[in-house]
C-alpha positions in Angstrom: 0.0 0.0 0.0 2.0 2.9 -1.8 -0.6 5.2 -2.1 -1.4 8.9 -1.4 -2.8 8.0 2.0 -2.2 7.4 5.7 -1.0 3.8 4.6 1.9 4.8 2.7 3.7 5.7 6.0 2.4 2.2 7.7 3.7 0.6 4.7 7.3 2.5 4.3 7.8 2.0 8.4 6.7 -1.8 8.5 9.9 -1.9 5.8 12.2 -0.1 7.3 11.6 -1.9 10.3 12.3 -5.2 8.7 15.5 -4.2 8.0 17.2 -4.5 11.3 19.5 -6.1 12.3 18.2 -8.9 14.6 14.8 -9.2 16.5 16.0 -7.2 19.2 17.2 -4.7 17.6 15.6 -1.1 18.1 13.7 0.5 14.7 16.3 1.4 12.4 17.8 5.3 12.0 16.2 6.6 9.0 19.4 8.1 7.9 20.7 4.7 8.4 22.5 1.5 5.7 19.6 -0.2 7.0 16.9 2.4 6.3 18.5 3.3 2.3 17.7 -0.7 1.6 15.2 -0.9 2.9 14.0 1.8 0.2 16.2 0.8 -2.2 14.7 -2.4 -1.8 11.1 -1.7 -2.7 11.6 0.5 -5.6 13.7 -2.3 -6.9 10.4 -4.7 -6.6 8.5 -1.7 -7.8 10.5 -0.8 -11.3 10.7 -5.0 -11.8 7.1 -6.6 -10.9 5.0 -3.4 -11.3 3.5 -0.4 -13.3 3.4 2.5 -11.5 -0.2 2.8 -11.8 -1.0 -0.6 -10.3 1.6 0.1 -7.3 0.2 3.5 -6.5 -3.5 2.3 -5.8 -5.4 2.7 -2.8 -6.9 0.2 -1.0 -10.0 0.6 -2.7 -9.4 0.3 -5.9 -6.6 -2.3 -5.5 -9.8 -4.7 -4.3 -11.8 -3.9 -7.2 -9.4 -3.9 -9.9 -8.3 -7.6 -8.6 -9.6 -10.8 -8.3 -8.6 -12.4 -4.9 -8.8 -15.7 -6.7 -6.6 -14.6 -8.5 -3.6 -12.8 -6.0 -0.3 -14.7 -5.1 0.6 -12.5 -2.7 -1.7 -9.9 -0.5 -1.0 -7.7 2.3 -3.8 -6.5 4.3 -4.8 -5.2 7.5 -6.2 -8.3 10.0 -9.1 -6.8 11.3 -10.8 -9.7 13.8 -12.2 -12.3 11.5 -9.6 -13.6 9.3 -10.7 -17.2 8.7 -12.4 -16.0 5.7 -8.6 -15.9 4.1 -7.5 -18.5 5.4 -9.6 -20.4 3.3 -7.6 -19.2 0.7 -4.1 -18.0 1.5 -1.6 -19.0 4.3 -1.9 -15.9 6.7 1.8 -15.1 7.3 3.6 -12.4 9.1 5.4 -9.8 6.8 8.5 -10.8 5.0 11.9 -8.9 6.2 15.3 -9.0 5.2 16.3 -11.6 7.1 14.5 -15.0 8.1 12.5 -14.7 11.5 12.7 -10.8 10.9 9.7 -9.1 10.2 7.3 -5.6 10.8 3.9 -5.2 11.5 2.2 -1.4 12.3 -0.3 -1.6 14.8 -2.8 1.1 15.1 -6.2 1.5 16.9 -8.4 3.5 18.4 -8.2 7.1 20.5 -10.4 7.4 23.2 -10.7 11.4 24.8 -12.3 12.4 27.9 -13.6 16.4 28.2 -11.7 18.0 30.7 -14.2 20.6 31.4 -17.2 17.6 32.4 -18.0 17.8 36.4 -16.6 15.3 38.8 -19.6 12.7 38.6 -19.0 12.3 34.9 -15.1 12.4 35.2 -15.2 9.3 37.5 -18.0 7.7 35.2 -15.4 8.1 32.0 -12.9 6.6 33.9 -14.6 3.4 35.0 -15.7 3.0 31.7 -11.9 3.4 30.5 -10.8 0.9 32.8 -13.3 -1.6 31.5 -12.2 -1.2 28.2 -8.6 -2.0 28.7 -9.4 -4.8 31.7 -8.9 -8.4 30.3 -12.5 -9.4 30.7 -13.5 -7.0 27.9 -10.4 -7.5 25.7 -11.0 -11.2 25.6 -14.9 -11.1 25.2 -14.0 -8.6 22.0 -11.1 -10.5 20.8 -13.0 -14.0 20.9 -16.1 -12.4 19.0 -13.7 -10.6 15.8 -14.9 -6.8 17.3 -10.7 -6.4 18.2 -7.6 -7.7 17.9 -5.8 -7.2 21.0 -2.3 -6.0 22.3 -2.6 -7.5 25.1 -0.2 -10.1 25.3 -1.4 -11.7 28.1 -4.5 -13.1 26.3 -2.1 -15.2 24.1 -1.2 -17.7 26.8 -5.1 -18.0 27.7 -5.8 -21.7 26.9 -10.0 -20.6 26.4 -8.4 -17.9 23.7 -6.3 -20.4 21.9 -8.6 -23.2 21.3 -10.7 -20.5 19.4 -7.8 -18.7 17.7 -4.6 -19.4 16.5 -2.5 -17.5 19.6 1.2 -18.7 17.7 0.2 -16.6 14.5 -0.8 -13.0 16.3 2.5 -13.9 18.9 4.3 -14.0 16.1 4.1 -10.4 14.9 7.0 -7.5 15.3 4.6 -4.8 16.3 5.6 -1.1 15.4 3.6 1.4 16.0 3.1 4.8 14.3 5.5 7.7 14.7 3.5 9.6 16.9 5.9 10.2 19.6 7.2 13.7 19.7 5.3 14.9 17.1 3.5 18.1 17.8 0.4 17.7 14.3 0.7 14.1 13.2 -1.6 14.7 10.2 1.1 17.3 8.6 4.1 15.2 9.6 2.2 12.0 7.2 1.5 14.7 4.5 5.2 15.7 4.3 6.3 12.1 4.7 4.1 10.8 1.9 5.0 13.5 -0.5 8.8 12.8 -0.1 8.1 8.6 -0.3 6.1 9.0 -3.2 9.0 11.6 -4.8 11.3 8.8 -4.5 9.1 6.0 -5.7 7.3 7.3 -8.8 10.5 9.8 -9.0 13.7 10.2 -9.3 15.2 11.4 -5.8 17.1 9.1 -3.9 16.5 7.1 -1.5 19.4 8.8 1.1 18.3 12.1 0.1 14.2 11.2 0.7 15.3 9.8 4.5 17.2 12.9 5.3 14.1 15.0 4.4 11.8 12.3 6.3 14.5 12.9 9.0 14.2 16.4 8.8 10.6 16.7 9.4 10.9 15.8 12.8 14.1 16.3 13.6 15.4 19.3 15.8 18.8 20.2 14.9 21.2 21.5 17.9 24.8 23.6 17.5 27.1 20.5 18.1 30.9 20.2 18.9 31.4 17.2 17.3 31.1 16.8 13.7 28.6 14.7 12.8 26.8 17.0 10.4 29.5 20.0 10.2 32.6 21.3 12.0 30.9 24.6 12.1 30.2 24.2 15.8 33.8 22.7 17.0 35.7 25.8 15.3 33.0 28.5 17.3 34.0 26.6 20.5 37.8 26.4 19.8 37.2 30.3 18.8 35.9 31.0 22.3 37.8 28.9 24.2 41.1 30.6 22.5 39.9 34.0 23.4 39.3 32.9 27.1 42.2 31.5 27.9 44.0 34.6 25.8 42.1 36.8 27.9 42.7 35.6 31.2 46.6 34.9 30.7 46.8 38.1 29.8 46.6 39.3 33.6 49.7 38.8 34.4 50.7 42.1 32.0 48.8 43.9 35.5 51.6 42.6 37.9 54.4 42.8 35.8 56.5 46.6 37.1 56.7 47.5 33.5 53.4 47.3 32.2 52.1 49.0 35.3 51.9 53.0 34.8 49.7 52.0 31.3 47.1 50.4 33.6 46.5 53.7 35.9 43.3 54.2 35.0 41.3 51.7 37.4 42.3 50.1 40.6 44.2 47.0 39.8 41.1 44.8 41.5 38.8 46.9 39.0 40.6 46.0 36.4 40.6 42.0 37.3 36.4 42.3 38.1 36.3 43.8 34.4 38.6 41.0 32.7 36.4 38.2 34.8 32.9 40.5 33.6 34.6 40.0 29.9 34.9 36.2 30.3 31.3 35.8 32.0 30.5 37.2 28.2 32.4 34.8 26.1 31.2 31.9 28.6 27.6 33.0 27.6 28.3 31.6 24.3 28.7 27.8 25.6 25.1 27.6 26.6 24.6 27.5 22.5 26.4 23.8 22.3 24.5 21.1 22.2 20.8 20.2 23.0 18.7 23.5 24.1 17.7 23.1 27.6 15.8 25.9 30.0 18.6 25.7 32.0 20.8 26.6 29.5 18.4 29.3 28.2 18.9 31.3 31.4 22.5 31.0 32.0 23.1 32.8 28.8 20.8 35.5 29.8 22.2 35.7 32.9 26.2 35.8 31.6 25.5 37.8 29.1 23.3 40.6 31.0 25.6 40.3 34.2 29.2 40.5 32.6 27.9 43.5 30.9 26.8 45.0 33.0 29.9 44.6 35.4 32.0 46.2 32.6 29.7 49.3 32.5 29.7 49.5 36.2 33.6 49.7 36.9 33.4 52.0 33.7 31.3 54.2 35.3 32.3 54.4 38.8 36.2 55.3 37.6 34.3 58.2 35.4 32.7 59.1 38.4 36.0 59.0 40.4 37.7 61.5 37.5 35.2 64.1 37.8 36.6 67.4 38.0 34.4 68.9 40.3 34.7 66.9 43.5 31.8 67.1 46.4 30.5 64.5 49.0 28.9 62.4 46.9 32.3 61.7 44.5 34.2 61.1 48.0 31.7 58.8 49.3 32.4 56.4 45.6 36.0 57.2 45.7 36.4 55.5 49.1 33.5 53.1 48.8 33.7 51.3 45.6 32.9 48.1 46.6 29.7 49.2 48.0 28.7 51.2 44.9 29.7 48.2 42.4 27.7 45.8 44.6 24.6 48.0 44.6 24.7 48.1 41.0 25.1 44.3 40.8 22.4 43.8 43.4 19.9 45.6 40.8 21.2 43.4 38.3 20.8 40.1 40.0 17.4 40.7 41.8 15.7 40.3 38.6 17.9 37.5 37.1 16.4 35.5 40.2 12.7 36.5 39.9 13.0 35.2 35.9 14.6 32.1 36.8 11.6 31.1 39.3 9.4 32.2 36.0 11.8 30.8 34.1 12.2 30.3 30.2 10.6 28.5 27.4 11.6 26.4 24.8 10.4 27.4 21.4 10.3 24.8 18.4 11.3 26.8 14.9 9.6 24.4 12.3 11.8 24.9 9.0 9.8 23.4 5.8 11.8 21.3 3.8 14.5 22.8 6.0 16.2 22.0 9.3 14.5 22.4 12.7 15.7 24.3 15.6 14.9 25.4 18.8 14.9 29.0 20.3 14.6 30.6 23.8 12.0 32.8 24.7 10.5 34.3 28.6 6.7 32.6 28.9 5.4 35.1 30.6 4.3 39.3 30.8 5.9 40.2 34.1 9.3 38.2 33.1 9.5 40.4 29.6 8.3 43.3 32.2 11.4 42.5 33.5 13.7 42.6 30.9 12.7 45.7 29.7 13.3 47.0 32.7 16.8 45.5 32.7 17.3 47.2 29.2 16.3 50.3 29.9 17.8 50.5 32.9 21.5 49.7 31.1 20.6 52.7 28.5 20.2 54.9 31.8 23.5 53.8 32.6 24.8 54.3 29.1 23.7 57.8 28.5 25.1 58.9 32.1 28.4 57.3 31.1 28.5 59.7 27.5 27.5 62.4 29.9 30.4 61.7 32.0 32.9 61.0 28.9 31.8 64.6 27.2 32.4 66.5 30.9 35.8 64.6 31.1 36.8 65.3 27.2 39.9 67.3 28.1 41.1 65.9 31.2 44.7 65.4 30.2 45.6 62.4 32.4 42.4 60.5 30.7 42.8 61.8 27.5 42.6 58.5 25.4 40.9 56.3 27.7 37.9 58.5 27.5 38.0 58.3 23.3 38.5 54.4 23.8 35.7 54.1 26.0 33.5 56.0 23.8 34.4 54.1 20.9 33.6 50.9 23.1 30.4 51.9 24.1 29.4 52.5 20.5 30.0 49.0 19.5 28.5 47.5 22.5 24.9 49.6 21.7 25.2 48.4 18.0 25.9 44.9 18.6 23.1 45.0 21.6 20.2 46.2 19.1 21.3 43.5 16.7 21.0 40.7 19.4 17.7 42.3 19.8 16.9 42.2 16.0 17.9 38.4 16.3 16.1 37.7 19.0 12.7 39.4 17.2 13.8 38.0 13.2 14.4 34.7 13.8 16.6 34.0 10.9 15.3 30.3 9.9 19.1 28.2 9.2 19.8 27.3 12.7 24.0 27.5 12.2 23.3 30.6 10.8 20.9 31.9 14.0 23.7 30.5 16.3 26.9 31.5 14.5 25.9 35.2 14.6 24.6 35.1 18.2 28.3 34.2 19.3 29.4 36.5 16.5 27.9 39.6 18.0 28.8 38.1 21.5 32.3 38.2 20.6 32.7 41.6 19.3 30.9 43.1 22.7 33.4 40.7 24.4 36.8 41.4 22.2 36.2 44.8 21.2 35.6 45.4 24.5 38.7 44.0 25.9 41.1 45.5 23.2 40.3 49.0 23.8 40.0 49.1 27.1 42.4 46.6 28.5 44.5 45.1 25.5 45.6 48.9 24.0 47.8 49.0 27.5 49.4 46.0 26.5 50.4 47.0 23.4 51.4 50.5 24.7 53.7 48.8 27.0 55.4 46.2 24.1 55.6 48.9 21.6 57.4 51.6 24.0 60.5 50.2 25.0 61.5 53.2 27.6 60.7 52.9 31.1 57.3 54.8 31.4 58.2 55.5 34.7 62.0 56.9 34.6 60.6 59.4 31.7 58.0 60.7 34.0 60.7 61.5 36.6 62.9 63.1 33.8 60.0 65.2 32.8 59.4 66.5 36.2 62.8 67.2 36.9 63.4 69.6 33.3 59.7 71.3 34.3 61.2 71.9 37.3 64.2 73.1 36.4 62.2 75.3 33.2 60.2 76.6 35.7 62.7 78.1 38.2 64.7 79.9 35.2 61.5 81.5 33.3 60.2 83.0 37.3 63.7 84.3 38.0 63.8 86.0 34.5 60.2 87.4 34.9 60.6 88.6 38.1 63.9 90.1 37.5 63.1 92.2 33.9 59.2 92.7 35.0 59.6 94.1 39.0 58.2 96.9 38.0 54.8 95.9 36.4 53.9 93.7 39.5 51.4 96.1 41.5 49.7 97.0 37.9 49.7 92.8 37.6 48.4 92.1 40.4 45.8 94.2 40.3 44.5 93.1 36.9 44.6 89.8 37.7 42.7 90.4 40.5 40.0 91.8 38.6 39.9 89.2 35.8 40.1 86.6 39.4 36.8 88.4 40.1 35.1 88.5 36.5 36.7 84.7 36.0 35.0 83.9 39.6 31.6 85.4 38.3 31.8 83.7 34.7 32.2 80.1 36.4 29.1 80.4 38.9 27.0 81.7 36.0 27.7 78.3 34.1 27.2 76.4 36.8 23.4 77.4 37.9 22.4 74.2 35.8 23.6 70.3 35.4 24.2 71.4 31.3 25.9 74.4 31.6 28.4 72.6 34.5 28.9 69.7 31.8 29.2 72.4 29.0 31.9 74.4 31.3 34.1 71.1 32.4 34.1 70.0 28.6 36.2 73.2 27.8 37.8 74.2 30.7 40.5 71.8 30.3 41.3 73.1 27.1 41.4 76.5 28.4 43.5 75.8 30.8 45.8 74.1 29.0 46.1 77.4 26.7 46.4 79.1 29.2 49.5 77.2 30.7 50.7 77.3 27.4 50.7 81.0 26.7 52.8 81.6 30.3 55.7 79.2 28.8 55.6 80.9 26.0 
């Protein structure tokens, strides 16, 4: 039965099944030697005993167009009575490929019970459910040709026996349809049929039809090993690299000559910021293998907390650098653990509450493509929750830029500033495309997973090379002692100094009432100019952006 029906699946699956390799063995993979012959096998019989139109009948019409009289070989389905055939054909299980080796679908009946009905009727369906499977009714319906029963107990019943022939229905290899795991059985036989029927009245092959069988079902994960494609063992040899790169490259902070380059944070900062860049990378492992909720969260959780770690220490030294200082700056500057752990304690509060809601799993059905699987938050208060979390980082953000344009000047943060800035820019861009990933599911599931570990991996590298990895390569490139040319510059200044104040004072005595009283007065003016630009938070920002400058003119026009 090779037809465009339900049968055609019955019939290719009672083959296949055939085909293994002893009686014991489990039903065979249907990208498997055992499946291809199996295929092979009955396109073979097919293209040599049959027309196409004969072999592509339904039931129906196969009965009318023959004569059982007539028939050397039939396979049909045993439906109670089957003494009527007997009378004319020795009933036999189906043939396999080897001797004592054989497949038989079963299929039957489904019996649902409303979930809505009240209790009464809920314990009346279920009486009646256990009397339909109990062994009083099974043999009573068995004996009188209404069933044919799976219950192998009634085999071994002598009353049974004397009445029907127990060694023929023992003698079946029972398979049963591919229903398990399968979310809308009556689509799944619609694609199955189509590709069987591709291959037999066709000219696909049989290795290419299984894979697309396969496929139908099949949920395909980002694997190390390279069964399919070495795709996912490079990604985790890629991130592994970058780890182990990453956290060697710690001992550059401990080493006397790298050490004026990393000034800019307090050497534990700068070892929570390294760990915060790992906790990225790691996020990426969570995309190996079989999906799991588990898994699902920790890459949340990596991903938002190591982010948001780096941003933290980012902002609390931008804090620390302010040029204005008052109470509040102090309080940071000598409390930075306290101020990094209240930042990480809004961070992790929420990470909790969405684990106890937890994630979802989220089948991506690919036609004539390959399934995947995707993460997703189930509920409204857990998405609630994350858009709190992202607007809460963009708060963050924008008071970091803030802090980057008040600090512009500031020569003893001169590049880091411009680094940082540059950081942040690739971290927003590569944070709206997750988001656009997470919204467009892009439907090739290497594709979906190579570019969410792409994208992680610029946050994570980019990240690390302008912040942390430009000292390094400051220190390798300059081979003088950072530190002996400070003390030489401090010494000539100092020595400049003392010679340009001896001649001023010496040719200018003269001038030095009429000096001192104008700069008094432009003290004054100066003194009124900076509390007028700083009656507002702007105008403050505005004045620190350039005064930095200025006065870097300024000490420049009294050396000249």
């Amino acid at each position: 039965l090779y037809d465009d029906s339900e049968d055609c699946l019955c019939s290719i699956n009672e083959l296949i099944y055939s085909f293994r390799e002893n009686i014991t063995s489990p039903f065979p993979e249907l990208t498997g030697q055992e499946a291809i012959e199996a295929l092979e096998t009955i396109k073979y019989i097919k293209d040599k005993f049959s027309l196409d139109t004969r072999f592509q009948m339904d039931l129906i019409s196969k009965l009318g167009f023959s004569n059982l009289n007539n028939i050397l070989f039939f396979k049909f389905w045993i439906k109670g009575n089957i003494e009527d055939f007997q009378k004319i054909y020795d009933i036999s299980p189906l043939p396999g490929n080897k001797e004592g080796i054989s497949g038989s679908t079963v299929t039957g009946y489904n019996i649902g019970i409303y979930k809505k009905i009240d209790s009464k009727k809920k314990d009346a369906a279920i009486k009646v459910f256990k009397y339909i499977i109990s062994k009083e009714f099974q043999k009573k319906s068995f004996i009188s040709d209404q069933i044919v029963s799976v219950m192998s107990s009634l085999y071994e019943d002598k009353e049974v026996c004397e009445i029907k022939d127990c060694e023929f229905y023992k003698s079946h290899q029972l398979i049963s349809k591919p229903i398990n795991g399968i979310e809308d059985f009556d689509e799944y036989d619609l694609k199955y049929r189509e590709n069987i029927l591709k291959f037999l009245y066709g000219n696909k092959t049989a290795k290419e039809t299984l894979k697309k069988i396969n496929d139908i079902s099949k949920i395909y994960f980002f694997i190390i090993h390279t069964e399919n494609t070495s795709i996912g063992l490079i990604c985790f040899i890629v991130i592994t690299f970058f780890i182990i790169i990453i956290l060697l490259s710690l001992i550059f902070l401990f080493m006397e000559k790298f050490s004026p380059y990393f000034n800019f944070l307090p050497q534990d900062f700068w070892i929570i910021l390294i760990f915060g860049l790992v906790l990225i990378l790691s996020s990426c492992y969570a995309s190996f293998e079989e999906l799991t909720k588990t898994k699902c969260y920790l890459r949340y959780s990596l991903q938002s907390f190591g982010i948001m770690l780096f941003l933290t220490i980012i902002l609390y030294q931008l804090i620390v650098n302010f040029p204005e200082k008052n109470k509040n700056v102090e309080w940071i500057t000598n409390h930075r653990y306290q101020f990094l752990l209240f930042f990480l304690l809004i961070e992790i509060i929420p990470k909790i509450i969405i684990y106890i809601n937890t994630f979802e799993i989220q089948d991506v059905i690919i036609t004539n493509g390959q399934n995947f699987q995707i993460c997703y938050l189930k509920n409204v208060f857990s998405i609630f929750l994350e858009i709190f979390k992202f607007f809460y980082m963009i708060i963050i953000i924008i008071v970091i830029c803030i802090l980057i344009y008040a600090e512009w000047n500031i020569k003893s943060t001169f590049y880091e500033v411009r680094l940082i800035i540059f950081s942040i820019y690739v971290d927003i861009i590569s944070l709206i495309l997750i988001i656009i990933l997470q919204i467009v599911i892009i439907k090739n599931y290497l594709l979906y997973n190579i570019l969410q570990d792409i994208l992680v991996l610029i946050i994570a590298i980019f990240n690390y090379m302008l912040i942390y990895g430009s000292k390094i390569l400051l220190g390798i490139i300059n081979k003088e002692n950072p530190q002996s040319k400070i003390i030489n510059k401090i010494v000539k200044n100092f020595i400049d100094n003392n010679s340009t104040n001896s001649r001023v004072t010496s040719s200018q005595s003269n001038y030095t009432s009429n000096i001192i009283s104008s700069n008094n007065c432009d003290t004054i003016l100066d003194s009124s100019k900076e509390s007028s630009k700083r009656n507002s938070i702007i105008t403050k920002i505005m004045y620190f952006h350039t005064i930095n400058e200025f006065n870097e003119d300024n000490d420049s026009n009294t050396n000249n």
